[in-house]
C-alpha positions in Angstrom: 74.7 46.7 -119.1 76.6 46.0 -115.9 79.3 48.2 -114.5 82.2 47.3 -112.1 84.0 49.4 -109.8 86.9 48.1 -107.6 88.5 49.7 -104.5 90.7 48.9 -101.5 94.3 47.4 -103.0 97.5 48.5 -101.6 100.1 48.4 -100.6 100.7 45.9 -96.9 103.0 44.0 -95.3 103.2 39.9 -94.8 100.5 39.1 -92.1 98.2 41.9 -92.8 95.0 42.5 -94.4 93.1 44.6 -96.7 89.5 44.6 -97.7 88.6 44.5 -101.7 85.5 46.2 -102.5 83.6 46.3 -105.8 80.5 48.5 -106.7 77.9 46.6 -109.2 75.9 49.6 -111.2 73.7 49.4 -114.2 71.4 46.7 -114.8 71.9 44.1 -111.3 68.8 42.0 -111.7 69.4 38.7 -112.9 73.4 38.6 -111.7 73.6 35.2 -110.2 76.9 34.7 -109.8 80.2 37.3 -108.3 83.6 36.8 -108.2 86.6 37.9 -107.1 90.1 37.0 -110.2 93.4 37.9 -109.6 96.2 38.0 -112.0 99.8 37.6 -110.5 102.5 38.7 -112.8 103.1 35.9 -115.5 100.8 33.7 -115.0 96.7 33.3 -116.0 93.7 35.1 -114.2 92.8 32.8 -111.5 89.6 32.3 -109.9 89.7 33.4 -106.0 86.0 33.1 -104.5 82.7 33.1 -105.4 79.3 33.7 -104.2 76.0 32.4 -105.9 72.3 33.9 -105.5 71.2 31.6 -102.5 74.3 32.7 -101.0 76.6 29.2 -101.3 80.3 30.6 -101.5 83.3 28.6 -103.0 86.8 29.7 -103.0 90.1 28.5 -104.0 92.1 26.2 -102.0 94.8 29.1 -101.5 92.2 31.8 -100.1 90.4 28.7 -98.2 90.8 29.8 -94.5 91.9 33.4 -95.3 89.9 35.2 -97.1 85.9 36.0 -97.1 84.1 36.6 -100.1 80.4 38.5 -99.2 77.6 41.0 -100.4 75.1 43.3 -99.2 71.7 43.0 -99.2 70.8 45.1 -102.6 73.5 42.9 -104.6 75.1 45.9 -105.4 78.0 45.2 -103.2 80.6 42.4 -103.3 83.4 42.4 -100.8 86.6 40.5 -100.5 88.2 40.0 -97.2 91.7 39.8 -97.5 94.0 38.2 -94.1 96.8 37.0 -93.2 98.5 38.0 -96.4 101.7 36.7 -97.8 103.6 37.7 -100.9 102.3 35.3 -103.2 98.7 37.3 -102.5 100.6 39.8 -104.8 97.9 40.4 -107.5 96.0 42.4 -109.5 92.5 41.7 -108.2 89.4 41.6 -110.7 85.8 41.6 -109.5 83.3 39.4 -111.9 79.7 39.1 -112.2 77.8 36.8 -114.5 74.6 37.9 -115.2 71.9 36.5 -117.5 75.5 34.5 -119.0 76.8 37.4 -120.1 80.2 38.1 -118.1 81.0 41.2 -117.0 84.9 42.6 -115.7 85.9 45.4 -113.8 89.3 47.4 -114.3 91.1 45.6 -111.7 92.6 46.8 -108.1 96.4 46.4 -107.0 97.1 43.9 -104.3 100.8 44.3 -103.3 101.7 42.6 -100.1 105.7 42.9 -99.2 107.6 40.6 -97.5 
């Protein structure tokens, strides 16, 4: 069993930034794949980034350029770098991990960036 943990929404202005953090407990070995989701208002849960076991990110062509996806050495870490922010950013953000192809959610975090 895996356990998720976000931290680090808020509330910021346009041109800002925050940093998203997530805390990966229970059973870690064999994850192979986290994530960052977000959920704006209305619409689908929506990949942002992604980082693989060899270390190869991916991100979506809106956070390309803005935002950093990483993790610590242990795996039990996985950040979200959040910059130059604009209103559209405005989101609840999920972390994810895949492990062993079983998928595995956190509770979310509140990314509210104002205008």
């Amino acid at each position: 069993q895996v356990q998720l943990m976000e931290s680090g929404g808020g509330l910021v202005q346009a041109g800002g930034s925050l940093r998203l953090s997530c805390v990966v407990s229970g059973s870690i070995f064999g994850i192979n794949t986290m994530s960052w989701y977000r959920q704006r208002p209305g619409t689908q849960r929506e990949l942002v980034a992604s980082i693989f076991g060899g270390g190869a990110t991916t991100y979506a062509d809106s956070a390309k350029g803005r935002f950093t996806i990483s993790t610590n050495n242990a795996k039990n870490m996985v950040y979200l770098q959040l910059n130059t922010l604009k209103p559209e950013d405005t989101a609840a953000y999920y972390c994810y991990v895949n492990r062993i192809g079983r998928d595995h959610w956190g509770q979310g975090t509140q990314v509210t960036v104002s205008s």
